[in-house]
ZADO-1210 file (C-alpha; in nm, 4 decimals, padded with zeros to 6 digits):
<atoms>
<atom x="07.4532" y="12.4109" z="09.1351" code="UNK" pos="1"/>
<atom x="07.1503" y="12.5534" z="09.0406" code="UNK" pos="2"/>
<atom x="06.9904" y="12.3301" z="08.7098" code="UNK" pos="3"/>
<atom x="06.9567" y="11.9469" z="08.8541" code="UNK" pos="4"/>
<atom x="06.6936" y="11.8490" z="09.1571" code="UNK" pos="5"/>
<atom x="06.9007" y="11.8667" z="09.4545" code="UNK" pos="6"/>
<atom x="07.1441" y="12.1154" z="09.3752" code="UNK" pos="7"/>
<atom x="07.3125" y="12.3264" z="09.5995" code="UNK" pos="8"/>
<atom x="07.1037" y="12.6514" z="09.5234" code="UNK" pos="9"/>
<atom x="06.7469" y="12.4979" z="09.5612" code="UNK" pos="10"/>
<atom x="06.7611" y="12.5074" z="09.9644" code="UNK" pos="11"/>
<atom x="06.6824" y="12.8033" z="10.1125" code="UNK" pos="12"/>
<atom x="06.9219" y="12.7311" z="10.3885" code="UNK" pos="13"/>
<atom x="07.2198" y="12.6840" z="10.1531" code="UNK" pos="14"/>
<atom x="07.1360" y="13.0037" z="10.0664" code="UNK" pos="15"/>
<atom x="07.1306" y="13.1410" z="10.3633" code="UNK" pos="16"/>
<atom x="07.4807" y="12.9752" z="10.4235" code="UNK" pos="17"/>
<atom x="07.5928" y="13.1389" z="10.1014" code="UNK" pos="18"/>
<atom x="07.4720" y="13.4437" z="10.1882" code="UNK" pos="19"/>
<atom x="07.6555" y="13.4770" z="10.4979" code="UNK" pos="20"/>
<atom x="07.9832" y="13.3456" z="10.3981" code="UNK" pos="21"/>
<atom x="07.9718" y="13.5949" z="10.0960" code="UNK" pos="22"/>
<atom x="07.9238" y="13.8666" z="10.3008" code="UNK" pos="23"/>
<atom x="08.1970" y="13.8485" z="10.5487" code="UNK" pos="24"/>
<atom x="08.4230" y="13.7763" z="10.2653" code="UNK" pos="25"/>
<atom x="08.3301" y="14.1104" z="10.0938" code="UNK" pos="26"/>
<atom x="08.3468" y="14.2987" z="10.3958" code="UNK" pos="27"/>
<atom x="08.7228" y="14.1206" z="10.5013" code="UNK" pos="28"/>
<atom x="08.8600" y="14.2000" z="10.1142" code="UNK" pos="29"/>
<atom x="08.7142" y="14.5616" z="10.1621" code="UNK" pos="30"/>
<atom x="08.7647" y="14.6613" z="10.4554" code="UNK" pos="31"/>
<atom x="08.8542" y="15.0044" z="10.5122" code="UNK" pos="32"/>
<atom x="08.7860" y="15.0949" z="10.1637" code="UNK" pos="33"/>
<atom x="08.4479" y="15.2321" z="10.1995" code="UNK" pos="34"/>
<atom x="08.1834" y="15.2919" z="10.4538" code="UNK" pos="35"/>
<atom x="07.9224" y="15.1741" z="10.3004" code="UNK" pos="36"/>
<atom x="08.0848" y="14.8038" z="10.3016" code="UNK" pos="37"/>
<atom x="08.0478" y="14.8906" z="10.7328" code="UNK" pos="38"/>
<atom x="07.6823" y="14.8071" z="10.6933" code="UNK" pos="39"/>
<atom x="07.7896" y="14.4433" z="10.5283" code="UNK" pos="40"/>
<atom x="07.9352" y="14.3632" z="10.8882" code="UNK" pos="41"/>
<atom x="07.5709" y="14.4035" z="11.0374" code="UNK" pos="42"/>
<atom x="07.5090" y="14.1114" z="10.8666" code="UNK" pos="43"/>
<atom x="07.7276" y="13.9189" z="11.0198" code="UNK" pos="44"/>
<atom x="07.4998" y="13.8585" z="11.3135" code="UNK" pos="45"/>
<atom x="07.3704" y="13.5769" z="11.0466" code="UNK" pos="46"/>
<atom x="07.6299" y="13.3626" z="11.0984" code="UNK" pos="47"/>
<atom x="07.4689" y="13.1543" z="11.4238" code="UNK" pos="48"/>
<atom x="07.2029" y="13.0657" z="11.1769" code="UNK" pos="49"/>
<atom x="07.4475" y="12.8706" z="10.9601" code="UNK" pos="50"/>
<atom x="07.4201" y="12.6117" z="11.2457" code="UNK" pos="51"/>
<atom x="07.0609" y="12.5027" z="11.1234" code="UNK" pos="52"/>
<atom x="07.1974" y="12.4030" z="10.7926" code="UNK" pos="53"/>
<atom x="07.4322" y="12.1650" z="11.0009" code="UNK" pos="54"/>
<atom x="07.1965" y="12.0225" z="11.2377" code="UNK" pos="55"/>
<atom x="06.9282" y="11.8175" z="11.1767" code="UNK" pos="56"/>
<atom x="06.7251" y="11.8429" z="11.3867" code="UNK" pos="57"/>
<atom x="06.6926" y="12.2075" z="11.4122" code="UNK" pos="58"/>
<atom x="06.6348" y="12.2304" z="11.0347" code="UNK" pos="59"/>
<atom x="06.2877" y="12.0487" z="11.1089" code="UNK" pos="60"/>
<atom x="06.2094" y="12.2919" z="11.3800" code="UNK" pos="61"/>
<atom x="06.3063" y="12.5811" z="11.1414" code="UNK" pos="62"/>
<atom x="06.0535" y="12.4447" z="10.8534" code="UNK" pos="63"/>
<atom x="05.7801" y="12.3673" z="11.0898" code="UNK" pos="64"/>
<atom x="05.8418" y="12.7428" z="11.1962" code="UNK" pos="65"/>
<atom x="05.8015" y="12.8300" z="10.8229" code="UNK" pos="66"/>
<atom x="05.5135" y="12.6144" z="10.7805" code="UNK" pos="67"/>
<atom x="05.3157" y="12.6855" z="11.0606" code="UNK" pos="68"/>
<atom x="05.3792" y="13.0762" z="10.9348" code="UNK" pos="69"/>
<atom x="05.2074" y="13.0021" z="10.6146" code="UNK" pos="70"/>
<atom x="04.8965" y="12.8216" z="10.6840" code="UNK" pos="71"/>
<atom x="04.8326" y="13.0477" z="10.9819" code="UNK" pos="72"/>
<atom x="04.6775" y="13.3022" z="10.8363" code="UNK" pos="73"/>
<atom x="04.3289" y="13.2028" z="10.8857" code="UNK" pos="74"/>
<atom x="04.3581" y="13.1695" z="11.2599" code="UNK" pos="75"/>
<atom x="04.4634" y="13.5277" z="11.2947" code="UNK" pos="76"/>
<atom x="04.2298" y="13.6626" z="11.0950" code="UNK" pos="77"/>
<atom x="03.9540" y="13.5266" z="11.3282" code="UNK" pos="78"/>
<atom x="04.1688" y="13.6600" z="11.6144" code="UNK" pos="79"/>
<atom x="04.1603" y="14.0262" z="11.4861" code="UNK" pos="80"/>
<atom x="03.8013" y="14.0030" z="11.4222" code="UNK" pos="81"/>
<atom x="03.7417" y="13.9058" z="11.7769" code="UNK" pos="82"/>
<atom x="03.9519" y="14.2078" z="11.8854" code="UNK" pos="83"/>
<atom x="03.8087" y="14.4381" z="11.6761" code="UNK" pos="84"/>
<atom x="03.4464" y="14.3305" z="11.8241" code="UNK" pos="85"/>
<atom x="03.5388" y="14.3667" z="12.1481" code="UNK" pos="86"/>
<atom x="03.7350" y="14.7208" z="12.0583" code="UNK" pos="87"/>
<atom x="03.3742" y="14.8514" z="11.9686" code="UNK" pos="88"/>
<atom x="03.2121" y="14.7265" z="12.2390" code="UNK" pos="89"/>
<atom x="03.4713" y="14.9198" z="12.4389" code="UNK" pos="90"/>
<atom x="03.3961" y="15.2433" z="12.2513" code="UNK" pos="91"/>
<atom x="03.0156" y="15.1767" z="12.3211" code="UNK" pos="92"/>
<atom x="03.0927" y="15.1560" z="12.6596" code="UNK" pos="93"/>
<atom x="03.4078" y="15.3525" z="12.7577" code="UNK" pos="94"/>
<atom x="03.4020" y="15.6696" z="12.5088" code="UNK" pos="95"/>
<atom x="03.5332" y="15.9787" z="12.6278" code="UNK" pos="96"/>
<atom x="03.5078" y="15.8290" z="13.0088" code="UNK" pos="97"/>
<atom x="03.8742" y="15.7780" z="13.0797" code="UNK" pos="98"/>
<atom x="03.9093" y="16.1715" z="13.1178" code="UNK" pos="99"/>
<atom x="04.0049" y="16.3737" z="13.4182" code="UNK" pos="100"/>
<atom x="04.1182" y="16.6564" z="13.6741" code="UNK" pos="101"/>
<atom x="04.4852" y="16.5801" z="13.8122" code="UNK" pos="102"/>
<atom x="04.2884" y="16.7910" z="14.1092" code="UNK" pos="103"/>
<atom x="04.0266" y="16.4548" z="14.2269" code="UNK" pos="104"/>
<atom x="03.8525" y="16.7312" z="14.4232" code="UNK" pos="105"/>
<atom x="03.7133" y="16.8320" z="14.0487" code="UNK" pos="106"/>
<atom x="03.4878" y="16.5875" z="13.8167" code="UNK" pos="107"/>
<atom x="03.4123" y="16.8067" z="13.4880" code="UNK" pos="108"/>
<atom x="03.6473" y="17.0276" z="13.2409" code="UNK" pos="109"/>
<atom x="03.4556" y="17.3527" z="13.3357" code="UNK" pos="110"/>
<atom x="03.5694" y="17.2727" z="13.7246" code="UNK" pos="111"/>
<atom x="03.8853" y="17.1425" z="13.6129" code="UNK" pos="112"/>
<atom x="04.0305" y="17.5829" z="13.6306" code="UNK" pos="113"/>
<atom x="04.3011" y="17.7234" z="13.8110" code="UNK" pos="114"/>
<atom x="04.5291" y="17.6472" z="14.1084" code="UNK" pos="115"/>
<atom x="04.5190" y="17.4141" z="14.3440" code="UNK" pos="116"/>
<atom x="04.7156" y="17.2970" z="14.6670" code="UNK" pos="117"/>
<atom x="04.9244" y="17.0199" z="14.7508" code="UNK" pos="118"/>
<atom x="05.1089" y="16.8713" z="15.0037" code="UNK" pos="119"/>
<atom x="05.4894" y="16.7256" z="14.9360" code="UNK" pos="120"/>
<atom x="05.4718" y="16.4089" z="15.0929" code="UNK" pos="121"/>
<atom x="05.1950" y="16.4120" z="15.3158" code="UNK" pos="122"/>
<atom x="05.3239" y="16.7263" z="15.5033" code="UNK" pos="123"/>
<atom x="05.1293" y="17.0346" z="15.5722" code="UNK" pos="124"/>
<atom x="05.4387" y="17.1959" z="15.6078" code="UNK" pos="125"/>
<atom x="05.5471" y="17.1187" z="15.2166" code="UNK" pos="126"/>
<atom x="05.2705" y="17.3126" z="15.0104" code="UNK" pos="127"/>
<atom x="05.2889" y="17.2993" z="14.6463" code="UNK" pos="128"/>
<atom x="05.0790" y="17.5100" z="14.4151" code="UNK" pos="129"/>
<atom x="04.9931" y="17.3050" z="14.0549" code="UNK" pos="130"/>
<atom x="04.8220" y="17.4092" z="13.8017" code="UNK" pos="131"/>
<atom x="04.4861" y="17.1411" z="13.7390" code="UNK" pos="132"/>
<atom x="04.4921" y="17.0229" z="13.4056" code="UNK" pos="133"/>
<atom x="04.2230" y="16.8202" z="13.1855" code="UNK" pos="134"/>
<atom x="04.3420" y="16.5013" z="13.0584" code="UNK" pos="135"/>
<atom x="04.2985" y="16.1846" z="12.9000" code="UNK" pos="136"/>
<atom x="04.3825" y="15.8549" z="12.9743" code="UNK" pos="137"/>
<atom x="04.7182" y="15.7174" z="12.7580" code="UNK" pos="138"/>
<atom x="04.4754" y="15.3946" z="12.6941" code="UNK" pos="139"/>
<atom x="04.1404" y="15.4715" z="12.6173" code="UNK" pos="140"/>
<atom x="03.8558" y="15.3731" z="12.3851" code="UNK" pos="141"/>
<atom x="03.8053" y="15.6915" z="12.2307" code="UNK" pos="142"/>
<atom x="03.7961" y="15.5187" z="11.8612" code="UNK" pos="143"/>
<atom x="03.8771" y="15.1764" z="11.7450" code="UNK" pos="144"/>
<atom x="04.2011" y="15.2166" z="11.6650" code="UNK" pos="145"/>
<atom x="04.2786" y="15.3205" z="11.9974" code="UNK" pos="146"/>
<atom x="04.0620" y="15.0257" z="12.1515" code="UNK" pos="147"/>
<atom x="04.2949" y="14.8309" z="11.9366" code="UNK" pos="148"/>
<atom x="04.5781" y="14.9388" z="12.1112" code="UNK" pos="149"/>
<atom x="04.4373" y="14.9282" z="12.4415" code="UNK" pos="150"/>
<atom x="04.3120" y="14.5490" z="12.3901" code="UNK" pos="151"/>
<atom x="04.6329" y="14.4828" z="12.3044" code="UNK" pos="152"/>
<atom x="04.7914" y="14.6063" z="12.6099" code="UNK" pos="153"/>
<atom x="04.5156" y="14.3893" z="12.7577" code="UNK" pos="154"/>
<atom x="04.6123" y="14.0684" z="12.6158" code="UNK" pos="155"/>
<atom x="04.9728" y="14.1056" z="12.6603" code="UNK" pos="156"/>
<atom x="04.8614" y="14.1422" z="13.0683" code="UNK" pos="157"/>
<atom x="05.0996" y="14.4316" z="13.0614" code="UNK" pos="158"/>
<atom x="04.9371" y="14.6898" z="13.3257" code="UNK" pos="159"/>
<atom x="04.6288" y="14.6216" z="13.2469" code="UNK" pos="160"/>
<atom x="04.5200" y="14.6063" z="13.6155" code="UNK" pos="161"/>
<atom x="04.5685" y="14.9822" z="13.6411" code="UNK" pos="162"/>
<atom x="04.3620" y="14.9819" z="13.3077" code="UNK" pos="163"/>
<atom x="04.0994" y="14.8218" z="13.4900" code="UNK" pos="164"/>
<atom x="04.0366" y="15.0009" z="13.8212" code="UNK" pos="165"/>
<atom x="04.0344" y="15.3400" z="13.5481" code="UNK" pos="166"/>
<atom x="03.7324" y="15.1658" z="13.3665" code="UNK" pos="167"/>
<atom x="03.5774" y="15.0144" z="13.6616" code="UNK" pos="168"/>
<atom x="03.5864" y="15.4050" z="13.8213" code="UNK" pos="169"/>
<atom x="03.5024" y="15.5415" z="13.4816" code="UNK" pos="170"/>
<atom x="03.1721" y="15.8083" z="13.5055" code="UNK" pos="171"/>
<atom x="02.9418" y="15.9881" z="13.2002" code="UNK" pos="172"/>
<atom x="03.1292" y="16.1451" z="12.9261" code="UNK" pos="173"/>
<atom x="03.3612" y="16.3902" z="12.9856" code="UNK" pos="174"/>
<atom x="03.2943" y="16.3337" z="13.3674" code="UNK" pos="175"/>
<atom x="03.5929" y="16.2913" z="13.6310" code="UNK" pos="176"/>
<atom x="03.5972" y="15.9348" z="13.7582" code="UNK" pos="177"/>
<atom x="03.4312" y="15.8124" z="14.0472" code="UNK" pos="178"/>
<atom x="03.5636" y="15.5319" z="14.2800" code="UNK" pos="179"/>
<atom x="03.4059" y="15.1816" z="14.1798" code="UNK" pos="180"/>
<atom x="03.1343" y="15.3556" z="14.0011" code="UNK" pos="181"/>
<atom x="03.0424" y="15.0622" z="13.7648" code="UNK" pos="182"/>
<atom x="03.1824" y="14.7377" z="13.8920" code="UNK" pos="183"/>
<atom x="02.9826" y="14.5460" z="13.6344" code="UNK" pos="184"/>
<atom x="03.2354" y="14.6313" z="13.3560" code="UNK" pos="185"/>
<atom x="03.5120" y="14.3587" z="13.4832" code="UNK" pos="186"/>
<atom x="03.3249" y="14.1299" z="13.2820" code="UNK" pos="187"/>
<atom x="03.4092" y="14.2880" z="12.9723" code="UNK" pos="188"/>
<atom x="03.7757" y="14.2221" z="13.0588" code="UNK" pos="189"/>
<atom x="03.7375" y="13.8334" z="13.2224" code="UNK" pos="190"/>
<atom x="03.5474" y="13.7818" z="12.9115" code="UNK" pos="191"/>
<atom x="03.8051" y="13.9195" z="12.6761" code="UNK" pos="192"/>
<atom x="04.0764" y="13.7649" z="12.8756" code="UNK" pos="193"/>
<atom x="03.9352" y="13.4252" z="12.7843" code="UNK" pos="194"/>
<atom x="03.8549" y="13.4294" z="12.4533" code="UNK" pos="195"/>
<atom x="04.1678" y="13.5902" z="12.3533" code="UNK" pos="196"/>
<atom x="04.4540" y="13.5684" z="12.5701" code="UNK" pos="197"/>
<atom x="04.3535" y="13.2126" z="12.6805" code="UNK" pos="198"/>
<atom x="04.1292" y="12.9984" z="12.3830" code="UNK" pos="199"/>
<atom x="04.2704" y="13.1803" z="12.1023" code="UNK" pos="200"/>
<atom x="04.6161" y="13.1586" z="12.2010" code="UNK" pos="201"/>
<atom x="04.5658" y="12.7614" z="12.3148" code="UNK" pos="202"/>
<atom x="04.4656" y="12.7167" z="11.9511" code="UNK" pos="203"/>
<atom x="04.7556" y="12.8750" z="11.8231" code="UNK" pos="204"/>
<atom x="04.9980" y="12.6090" z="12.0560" code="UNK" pos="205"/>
<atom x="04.8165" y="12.3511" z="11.9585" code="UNK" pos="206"/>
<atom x="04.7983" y="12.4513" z="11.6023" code="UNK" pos="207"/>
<atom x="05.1856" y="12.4785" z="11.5875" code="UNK" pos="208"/>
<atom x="05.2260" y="12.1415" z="11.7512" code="UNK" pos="209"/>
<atom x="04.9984" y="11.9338" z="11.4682" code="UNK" pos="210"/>
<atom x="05.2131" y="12.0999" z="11.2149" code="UNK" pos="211"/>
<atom x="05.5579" y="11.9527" z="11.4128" code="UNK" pos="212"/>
<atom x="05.3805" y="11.6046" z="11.4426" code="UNK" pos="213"/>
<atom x="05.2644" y="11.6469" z="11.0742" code="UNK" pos="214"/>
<atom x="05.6323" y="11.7816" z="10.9312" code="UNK" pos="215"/>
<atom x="05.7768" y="11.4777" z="11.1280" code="UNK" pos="216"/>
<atom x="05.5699" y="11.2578" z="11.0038" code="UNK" pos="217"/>
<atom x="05.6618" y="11.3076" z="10.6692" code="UNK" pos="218"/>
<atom x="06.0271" y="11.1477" z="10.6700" code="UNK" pos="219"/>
<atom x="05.8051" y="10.8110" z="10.7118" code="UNK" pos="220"/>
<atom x="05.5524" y="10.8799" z="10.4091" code="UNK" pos="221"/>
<atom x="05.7550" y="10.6657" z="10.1759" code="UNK" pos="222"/>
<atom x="05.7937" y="10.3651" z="10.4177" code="UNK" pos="223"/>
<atom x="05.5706" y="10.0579" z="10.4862" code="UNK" pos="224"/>
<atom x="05.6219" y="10.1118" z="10.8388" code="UNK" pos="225"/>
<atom x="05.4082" y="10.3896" z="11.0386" code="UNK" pos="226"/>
<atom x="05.6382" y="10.6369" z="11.3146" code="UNK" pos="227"/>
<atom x="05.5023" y="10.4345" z="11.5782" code="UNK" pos="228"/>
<atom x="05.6165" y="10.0998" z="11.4338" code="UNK" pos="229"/>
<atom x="05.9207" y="10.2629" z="11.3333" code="UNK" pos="230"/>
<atom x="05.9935" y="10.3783" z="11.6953" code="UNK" pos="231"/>
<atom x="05.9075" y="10.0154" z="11.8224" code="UNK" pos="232"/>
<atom x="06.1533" y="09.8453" z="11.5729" code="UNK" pos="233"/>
<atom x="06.4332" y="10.1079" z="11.6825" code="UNK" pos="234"/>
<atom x="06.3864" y="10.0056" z="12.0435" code="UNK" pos="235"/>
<atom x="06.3572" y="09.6597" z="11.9995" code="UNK" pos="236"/>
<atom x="06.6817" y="09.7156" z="11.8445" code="UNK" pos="237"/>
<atom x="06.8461" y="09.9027" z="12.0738" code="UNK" pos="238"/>
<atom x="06.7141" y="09.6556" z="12.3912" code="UNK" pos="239"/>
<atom x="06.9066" y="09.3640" z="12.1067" code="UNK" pos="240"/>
<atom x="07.2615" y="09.5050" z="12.1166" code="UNK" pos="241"/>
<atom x="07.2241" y="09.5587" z="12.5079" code="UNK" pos="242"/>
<atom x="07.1633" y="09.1963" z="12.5252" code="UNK" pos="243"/>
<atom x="07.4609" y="09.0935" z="12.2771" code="UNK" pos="244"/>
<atom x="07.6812" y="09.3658" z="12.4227" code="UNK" pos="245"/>
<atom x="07.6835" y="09.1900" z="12.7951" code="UNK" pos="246"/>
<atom x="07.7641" y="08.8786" z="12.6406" code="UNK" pos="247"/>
</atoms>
């Protein structure tokens, strides 16, 4: 099982397989026993998997996975580099602006005192005394790891809209915002938004799609034929028993 080329034991899905039929036997025989054997059963989610081992054709999709996993590495290392440029731009030009009064009426922290006055719904009839509090932005480019995050959030086109108006309304440091005070700053974002979530992420498709046509093209490596000429022969074969089957 393990010894000779080919055995049972040297594929990793096998393994899997035996994995998951060993559990679920060692959870049926001790069931009730103990409660740590409960956490065996968790494992049991596994079993769909056992259908890759069985089909064909999902096997290759499965390795290609694995492969493209592998020899990846490079292309996300260029990705986080990117990122991490364009998260210290963002501190160079968004640091300690994405603060403010929940009172508008007040742009710095010194203003930013007190009471204020507000109206439930619109009506003059509904006033509501809050207290006006200082605060920060949830995504902001106060330090890199937090322009990290905030590209992120960016890429992912998650709300990043809202993240957008903030910067293009964004003031000095440790100012209150000030409506479409520095439109010119979109083009941090458009620029981002194609290098990243656009070219980088193309290359990543693409780069998982030469690895398929380069897994599949393996099962032919040991024949005389190429995949196209293989492909040709199959349908000239298939178009041949049409013709003999209406006779």
């Amino acid at each position: 099982m393990v010894l000779h080329k080919g055995s049972y034991c040297r594929s990793a899905f096998n393994l899997l397989d035996l994995l998951v039929v060993s559990v679920s036997l060692i959870s049926f025989a001790l069931e009730g026993s103990f409660s740590v054997v409960k956490i065996l059963r968790v494992l049991r989610v596994l079993r769909p998997l056992r259908a890759i081992n069985r089909a064909k054709g999902l096997k290759h999709v499965v390795q290609c996975v694995i492969v493209a996993i592998k020899t990846i590495g490079n292309i996300m290392l260029v990705t986080f580099l990117l990122v991490f440029m364009f998260s210290v731009i963002g501190v160079q030009l968004f640091k300690g602006k994405f603060q403010s009064c929940n009172d508008e009426a007040k742009r710095t922290e010194n203003e930013c005192q007190g009471q204020y006055i507000i109206y439930l719904d619109n009506n003059i009839e509904q006033p509501a005394v809050r207290e006006r509090v200082w605060e920060n932005n949830a995504l902001n480019y106060d330090d890199v790891s937090q322009g990290l995050l905030t590209l992120f959030t960016v890429a992912t086109f998650e709300g990043w809209p809202l993240l957008l108006y903030t910067s293009i309304d964004s003031n000095e440091e440790s100012y209150g915002p000030i409506y479409n005070y520095r439109m010119v700053v979109a083009i941090f974002y458009i620029i981002f938004i194609i290098i990243i979530a656009f070219f980088m992420v193309n290359i990543f498709v693409g780069f998982v799609i030469v690895t398929f046509q380069s897994e599949g093209e393996q099962e032919y490596k040991n024949c005389e034929l190429d995949k196209n000429q293989v492909s040709a022969s199959a349908q000239e074969y298939k178009n041949l028993v049409r013709y003999i089957s209406g006779y």
